[in-house]
C-alpha positions in Angstrom: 0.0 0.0 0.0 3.2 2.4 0.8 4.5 1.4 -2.6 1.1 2.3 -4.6 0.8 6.0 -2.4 4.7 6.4 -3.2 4.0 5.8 -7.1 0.7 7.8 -7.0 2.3 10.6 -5.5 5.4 10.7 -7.7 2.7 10.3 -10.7 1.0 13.2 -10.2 3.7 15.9 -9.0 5.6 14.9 -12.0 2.6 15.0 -14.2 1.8 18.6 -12.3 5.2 20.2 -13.1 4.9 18.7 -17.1 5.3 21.7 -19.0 4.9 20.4 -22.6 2.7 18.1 -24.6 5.9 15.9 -25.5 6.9 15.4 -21.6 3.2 14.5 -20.9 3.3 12.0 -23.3 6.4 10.4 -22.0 4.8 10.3 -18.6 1.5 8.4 -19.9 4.1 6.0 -21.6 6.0 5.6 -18.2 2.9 4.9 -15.8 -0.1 3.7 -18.7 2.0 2.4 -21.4 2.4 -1.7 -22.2 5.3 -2.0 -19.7 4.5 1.2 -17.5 4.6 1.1 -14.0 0.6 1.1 -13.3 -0.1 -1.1 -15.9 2.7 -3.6 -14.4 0.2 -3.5 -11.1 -2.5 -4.4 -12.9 -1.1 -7.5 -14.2 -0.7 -8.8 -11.1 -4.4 -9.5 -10.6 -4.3 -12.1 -12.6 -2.0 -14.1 -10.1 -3.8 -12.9 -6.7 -6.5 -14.9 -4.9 -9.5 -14.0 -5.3 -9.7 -12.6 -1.6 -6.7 -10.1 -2.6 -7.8 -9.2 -5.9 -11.1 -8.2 -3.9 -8.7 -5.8 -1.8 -6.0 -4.8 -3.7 -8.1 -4.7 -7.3 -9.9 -1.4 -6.3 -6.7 0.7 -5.1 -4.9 -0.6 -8.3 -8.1 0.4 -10.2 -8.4 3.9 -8.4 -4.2 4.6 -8.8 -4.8 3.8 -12.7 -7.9 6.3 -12.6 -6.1 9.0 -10.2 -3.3 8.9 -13.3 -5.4 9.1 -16.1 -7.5 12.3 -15.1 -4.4 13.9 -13.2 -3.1 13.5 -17.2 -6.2 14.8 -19.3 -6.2 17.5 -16.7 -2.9 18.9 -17.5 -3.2 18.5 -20.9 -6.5 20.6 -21.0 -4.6 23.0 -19.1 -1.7 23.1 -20.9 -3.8 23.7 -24.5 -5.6 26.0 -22.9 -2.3 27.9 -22.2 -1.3 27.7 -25.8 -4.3 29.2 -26.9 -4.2 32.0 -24.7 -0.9 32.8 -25.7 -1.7 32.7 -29.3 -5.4 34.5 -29.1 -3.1 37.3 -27.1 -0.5 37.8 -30.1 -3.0 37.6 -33.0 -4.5 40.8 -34.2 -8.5 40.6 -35.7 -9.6 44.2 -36.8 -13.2 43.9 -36.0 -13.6 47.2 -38.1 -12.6 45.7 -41.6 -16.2 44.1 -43.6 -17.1 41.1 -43.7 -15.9 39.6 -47.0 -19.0 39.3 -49.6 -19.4 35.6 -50.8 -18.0 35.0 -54.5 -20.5 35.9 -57.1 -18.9 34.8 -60.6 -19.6 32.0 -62.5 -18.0 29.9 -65.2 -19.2 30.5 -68.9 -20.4 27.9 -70.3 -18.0 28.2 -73.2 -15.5 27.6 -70.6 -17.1 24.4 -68.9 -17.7 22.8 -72.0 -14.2 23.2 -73.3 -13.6 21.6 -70.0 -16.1 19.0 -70.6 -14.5 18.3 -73.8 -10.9 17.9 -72.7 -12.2 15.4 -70.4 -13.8 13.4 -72.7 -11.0 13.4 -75.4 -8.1 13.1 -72.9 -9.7 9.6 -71.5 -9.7 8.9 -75.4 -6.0 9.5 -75.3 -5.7 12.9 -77.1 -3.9 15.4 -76.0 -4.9 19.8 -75.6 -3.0 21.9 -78.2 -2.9 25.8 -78.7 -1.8 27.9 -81.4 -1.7 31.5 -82.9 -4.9 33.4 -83.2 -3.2 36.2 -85.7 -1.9 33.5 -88.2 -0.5 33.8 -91.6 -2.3 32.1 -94.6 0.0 29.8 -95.5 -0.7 27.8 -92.2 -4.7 28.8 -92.2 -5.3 28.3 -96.0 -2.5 26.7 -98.4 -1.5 23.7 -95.9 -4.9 22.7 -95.9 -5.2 22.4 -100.1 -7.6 25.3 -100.0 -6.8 27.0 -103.8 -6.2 30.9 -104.2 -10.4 31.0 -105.6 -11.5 29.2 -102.8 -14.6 31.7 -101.1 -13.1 31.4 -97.0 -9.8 33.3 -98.4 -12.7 36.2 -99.5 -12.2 39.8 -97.7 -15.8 39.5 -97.0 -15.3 36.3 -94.7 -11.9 36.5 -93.2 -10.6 39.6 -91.1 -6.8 40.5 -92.6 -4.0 42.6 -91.6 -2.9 45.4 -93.6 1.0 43.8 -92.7 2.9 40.5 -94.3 5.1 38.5 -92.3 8.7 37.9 -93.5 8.1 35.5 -95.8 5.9 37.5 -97.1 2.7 35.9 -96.4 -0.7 37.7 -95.4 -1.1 38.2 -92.3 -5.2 37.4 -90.4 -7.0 36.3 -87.5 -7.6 32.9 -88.2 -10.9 31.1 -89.4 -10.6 28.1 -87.6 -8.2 26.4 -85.3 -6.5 24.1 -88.2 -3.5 25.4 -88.6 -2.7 24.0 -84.8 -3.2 20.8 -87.0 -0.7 21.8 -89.6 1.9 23.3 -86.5 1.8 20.2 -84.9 2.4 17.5 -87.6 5.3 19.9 -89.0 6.7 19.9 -85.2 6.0 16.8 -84.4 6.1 14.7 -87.0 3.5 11.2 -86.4 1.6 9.5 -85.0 -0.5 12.7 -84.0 -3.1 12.5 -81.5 -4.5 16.0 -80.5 -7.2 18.5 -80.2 -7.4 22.0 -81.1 -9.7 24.5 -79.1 -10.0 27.8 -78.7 -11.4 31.4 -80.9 -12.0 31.5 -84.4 -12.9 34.7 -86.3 -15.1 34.7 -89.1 -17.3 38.4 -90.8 -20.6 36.9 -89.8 -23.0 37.7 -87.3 -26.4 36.5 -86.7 -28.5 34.3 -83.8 -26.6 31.7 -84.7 -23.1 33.5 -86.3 -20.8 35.8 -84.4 -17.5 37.7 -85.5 -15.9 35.4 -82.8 -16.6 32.2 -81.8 -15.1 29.2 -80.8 -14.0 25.8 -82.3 -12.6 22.6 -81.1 -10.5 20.2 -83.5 -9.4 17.0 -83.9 -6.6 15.3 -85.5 -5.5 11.8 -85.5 -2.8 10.9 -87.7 -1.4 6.9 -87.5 -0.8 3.6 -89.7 -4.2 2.4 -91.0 -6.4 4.7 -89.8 -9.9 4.5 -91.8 -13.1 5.6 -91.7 -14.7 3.4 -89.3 -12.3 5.1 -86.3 -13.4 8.6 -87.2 -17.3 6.9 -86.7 -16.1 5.6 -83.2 -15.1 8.7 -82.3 -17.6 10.7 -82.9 -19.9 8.6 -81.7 -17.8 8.1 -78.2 -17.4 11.2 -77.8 -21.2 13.0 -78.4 -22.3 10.0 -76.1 -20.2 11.3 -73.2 -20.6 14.8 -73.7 -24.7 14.5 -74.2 -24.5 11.8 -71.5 -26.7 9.4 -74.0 -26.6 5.9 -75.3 -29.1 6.5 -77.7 -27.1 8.9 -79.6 -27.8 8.2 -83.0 -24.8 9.7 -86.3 -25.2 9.9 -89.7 -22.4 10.4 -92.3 -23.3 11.7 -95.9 -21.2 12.9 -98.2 -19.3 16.1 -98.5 -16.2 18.2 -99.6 -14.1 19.8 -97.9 -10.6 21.1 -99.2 -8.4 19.6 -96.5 -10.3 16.2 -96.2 -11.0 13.3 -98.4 -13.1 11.3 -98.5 -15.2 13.9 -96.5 -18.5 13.6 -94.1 -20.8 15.8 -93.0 -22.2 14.5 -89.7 -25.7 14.6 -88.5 -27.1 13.3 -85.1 -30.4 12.0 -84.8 -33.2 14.7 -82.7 -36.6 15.6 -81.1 -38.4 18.7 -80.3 -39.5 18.3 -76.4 -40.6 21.5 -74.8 -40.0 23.7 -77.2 -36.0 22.8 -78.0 -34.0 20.1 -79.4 -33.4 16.9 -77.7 -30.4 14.7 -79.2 -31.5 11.0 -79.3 -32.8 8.3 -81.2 -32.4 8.0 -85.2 -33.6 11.1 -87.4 -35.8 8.9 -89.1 -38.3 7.6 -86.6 -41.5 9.0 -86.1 -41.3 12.6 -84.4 -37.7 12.5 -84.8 -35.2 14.6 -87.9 -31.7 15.0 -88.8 -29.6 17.9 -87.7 -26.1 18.4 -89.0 -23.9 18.8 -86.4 -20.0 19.1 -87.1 -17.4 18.1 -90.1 -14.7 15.6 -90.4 -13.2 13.5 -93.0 -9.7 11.7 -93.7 -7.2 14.2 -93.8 -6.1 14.7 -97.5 -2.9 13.0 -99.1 -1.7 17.0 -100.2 -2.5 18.3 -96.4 -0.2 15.4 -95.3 2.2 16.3 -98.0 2.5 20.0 -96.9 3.1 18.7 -93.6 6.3 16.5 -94.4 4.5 13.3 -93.8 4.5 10.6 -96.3 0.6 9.9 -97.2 1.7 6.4 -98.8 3.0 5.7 -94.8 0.7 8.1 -92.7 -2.8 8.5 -92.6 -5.5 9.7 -90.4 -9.2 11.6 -89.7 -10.2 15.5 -88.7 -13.5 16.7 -87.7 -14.6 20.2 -86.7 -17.9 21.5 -84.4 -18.3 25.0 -82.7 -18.1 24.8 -79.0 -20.5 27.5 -78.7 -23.5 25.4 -80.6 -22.7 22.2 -78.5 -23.4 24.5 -75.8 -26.4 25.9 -76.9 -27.8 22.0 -78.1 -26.8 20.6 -74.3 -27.9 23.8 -72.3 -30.6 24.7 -74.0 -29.6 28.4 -75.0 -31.3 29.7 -78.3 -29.7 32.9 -79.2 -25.7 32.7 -79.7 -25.1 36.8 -79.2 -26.3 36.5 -75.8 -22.7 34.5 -75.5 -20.9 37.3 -75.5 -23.7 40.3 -74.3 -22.1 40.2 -70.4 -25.5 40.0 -69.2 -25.0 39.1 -65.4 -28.7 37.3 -65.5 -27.7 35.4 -68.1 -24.4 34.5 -66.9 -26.4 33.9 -63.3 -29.2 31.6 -65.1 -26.4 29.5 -67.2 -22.7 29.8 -65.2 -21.5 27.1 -63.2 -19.7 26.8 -60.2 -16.6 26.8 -59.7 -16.5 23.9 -58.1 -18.7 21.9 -60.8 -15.7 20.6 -62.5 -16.4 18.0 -65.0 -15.5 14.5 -64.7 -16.4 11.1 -66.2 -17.1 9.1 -63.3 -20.0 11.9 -61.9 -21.2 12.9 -65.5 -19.5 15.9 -67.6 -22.3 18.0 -67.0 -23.1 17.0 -63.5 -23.7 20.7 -61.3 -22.6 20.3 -57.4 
């Protein structure tokens, strides 16, 4: 019994004059740890009679206790101290206004181009950027379009007054190709990529604006075909509408830079006043809407390029962020893009924090 007072007292002066949470800790070890001294007594118990362990269990028991609260006691006290000392260095001006909560919201421009690199970088392609003032060798000759052809018109395309020094004409460009035509020159194949950002046409309209933007695609291997451009597509307007039913059709086309070329239309229905992709255009109460380009890549775009066309060869396609946009969000008037509206940009932004990912939907809002 002298032992146990001995230890009890030496437990809790020592745990008393602790002045640190590391010390404390060292003292639980020492008297409550595996091999501390209290938890040595209770072992011994086991081996008493029961008459002893009816005697002795209790002032074991009410040691073991005495330690444990003389230690949550000190440790309490000792936090407390610490916060007193900080709360007594730290300066709040209580004068200064309370900050307003964030108000701004993503445009939806900008949450589908992230809803699209999300998509195509699952697919294995990667994000690439080029000029917007471009020179028309990269915008029009690399991608076989002929001196008569009606894009290189002063009426559709926006030109500089100044010629780089090669000599070439100098404009904003019309679409985001020539990233296409940087990167197989730069990079040589196989080419993997997408191409968004601003494109700058003379048009304007509910549907046509002076800007607007574009995403790309370019994917340049050994026997590419048809039927991967399809799969594409396909994969792709499937994850971004967030459909299985999603229904393409290619017909026929021309464009300079591709061939054979496609024009690609996706199956619709009119429900509550605005299109609903789904389902093939030609069932009942449903039509056809074209909805983007694409094509193999021509043997002369491959050429200008410095890639071999007897070696290399691959698929484009082309679609105006803005109108998948307007198809997924239901927004009928393309102007209003670009108008700064703050009800409109209330009514249609995201959150920042709605980021898109594949495994909780593209266009899932928090």
């Amino acid at each position: 019994m002298n032992d146990m007072d001995a230890l009890k007292d030496s437990a809790l002066e020592r745990i008393a004059a602790a002045q640190d949470g590391g010390t404390l800790e060292e003292l639980r070890i020492e008297f409550l740890g595996k091999q501390g001294s209290v938890s040595v007594l209770l072992k011994t118990l086991g081996a008493m009679t029961p008459d002893q362990r009816q005697s002795e269990g209790p002032k074991i028991q009410g040691l073991r206790s005495a330690v444990a609260d003389a230690l949550a006691a000190r440790k309490q006290a000792l936090d407390n101290a610490g916060l007193e000392q900080r709360l007594a260095s730290e300066v709040l001006d209580l004068s200064l206004p309370a900050p307003e909560s964030p108000r701004g919201t993503v445009h939806p421009v900008s949450q589908v181009m992230d809803e699209l690199a999300e998509i195509f970088a699952d697919l294995g392609f990667e994000v690439k950027t080029g000029p917007e003032i471009e020179d028309d060798w990269h915008n029009f000759t690399a991608l076989n379009m002929p001196e008569s052809h009606p894009a290189r018109a002063m009426h559709d395309t926006f030109y500089f007054p100044d010629h780089d020094a090669q000599g070439r004409r100098m404009l904003l460009r019309t679409h985001t190709s020539p990233v296409q035509i940087r990167t197989m020159v730069s990079e040589g194949a196989p080419v993997r990529i997408i191409a968004p950002g601003r494109v700058y046409r003379s048009d304007s309209d509910a549907t046509h604006t002076p800007m607007f933007h574009q995403v790309e695609g370019l994917v340049i291997d050994k026997g590419i075909h048809l039927g991967h451009l399809k799969w594409t597509l396909e994969t792709f307007l499937k994850a971004f509408f967030e459909r299985d039913d999603i229904v393409l059709r290619l017909r026929p086309s021309y464009f300079p830079f591709t061939e054979p070329s496609v024009e690609v239309d996706v199956g619709f229905a009119i429900e509550n006043g605005r299109r609903v992709l789904g389902g093939s255009g030609d069932a009942p109460g449903h039509a056809w809407m074209e909805l983007l380009g694409s094509g193999m890549v021509n043997a002369r775009v491959l050429e200008f390029a410095g890639l071999d066309p007897a070696e290399w060869q691959g698929f484009a396609f082309g679609v105006g962020v803005d109108r998948l946009a307007m198809l997924k969000y239901g927004m009928d008037d393309l102007r209003a893009f670009f108008d700064g509206d703050v009800r409109w940009l209330e009514h249609y932004g995201f959150s920042p924090f709605d980021q898109p990912t594949l495994s909780a939907g593209v266009g899932a809002r928090a």
